[in-house]
C-alpha positions as CSV (number, residue, x, y, z in Angstrom):
1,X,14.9,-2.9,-4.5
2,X,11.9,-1.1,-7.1
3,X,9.3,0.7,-5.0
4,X,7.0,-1.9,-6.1
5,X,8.8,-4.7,-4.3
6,X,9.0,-2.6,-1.6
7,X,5.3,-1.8,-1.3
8,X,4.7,-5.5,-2.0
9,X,7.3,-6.7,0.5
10,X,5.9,-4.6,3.0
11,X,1.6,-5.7,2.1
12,X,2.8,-8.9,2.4
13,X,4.2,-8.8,5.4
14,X,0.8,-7.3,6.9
15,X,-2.0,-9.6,5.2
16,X,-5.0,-10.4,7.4
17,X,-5.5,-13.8,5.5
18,X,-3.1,-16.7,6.4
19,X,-3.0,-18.4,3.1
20,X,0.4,-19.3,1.2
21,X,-1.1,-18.9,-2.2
22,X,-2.3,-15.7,-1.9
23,X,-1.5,-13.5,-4.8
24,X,-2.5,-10.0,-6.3
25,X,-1.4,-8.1,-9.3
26,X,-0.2,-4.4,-9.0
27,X,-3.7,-3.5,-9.9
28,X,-5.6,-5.0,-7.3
29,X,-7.5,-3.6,-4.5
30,X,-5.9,-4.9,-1.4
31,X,-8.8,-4.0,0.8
32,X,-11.6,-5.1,-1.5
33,X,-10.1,-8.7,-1.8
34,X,-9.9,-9.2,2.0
35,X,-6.2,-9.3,2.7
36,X,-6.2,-6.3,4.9
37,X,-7.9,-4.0,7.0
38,X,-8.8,-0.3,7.5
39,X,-6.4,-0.5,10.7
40,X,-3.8,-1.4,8.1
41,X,-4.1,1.7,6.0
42,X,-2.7,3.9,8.5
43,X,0.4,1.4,9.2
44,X,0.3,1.6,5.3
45,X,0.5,5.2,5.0
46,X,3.4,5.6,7.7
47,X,5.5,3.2,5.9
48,X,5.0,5.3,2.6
49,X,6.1,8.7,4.8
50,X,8.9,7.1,6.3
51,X,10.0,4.5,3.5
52,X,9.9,7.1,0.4
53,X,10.5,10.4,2.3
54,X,7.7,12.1,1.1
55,X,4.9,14.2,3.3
56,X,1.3,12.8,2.9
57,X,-1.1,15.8,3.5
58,X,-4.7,15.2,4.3
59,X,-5.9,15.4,0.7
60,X,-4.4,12.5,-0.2
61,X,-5.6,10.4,2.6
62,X,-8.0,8.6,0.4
63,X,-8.2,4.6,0.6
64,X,-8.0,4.9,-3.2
65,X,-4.7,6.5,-3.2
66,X,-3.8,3.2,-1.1
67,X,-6.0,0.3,-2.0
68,X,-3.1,-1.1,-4.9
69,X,0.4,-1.2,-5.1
70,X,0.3,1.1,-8.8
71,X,-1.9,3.3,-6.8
72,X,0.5,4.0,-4.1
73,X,3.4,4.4,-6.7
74,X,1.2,6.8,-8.0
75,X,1.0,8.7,-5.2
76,X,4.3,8.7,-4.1
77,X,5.7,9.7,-7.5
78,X,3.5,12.6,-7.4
79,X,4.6,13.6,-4.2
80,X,8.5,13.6,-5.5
């Protein structure tokens, strides 16, 4: 599985809006559009850690860094 299903799998999995047509592009900003919440970013950011392996420092916790799914690819391939 890409790290973009992964991500995607994982957002999904967590939406704050019960609808079965929801849909976003890789470009989108998850917490703009309503499907999740600020409590989410943290559960977000541990999944990264522990999913990828990688080590998130405080500089990078920026809701940019996690508010789309190419966002947080960009992140983690810049933490590799």
């Amino acid at each position: 599985m890409s790290q973009e299903d992964k991500i995607r799998n994982y957002i999904e999995k967590n939406l704050t809006v019960y609808d079965e047509e929801v849909t976003f592009t890789n470009d989108d900003n998850i917490f703009e559009k309503g499907f999740v919440n600020s409590l989410f970013a943290m559960k977000l950011l541990n999944f990264v850690e522990q999913e990828f392996q990688i080590d998130i420092s405080d500089d990078d916790i920026d809701l940019k860094n996690f508010s789309s799914i190419n966002n947080i690819i960009n992140l983690i391939n810049n933490k590799k």
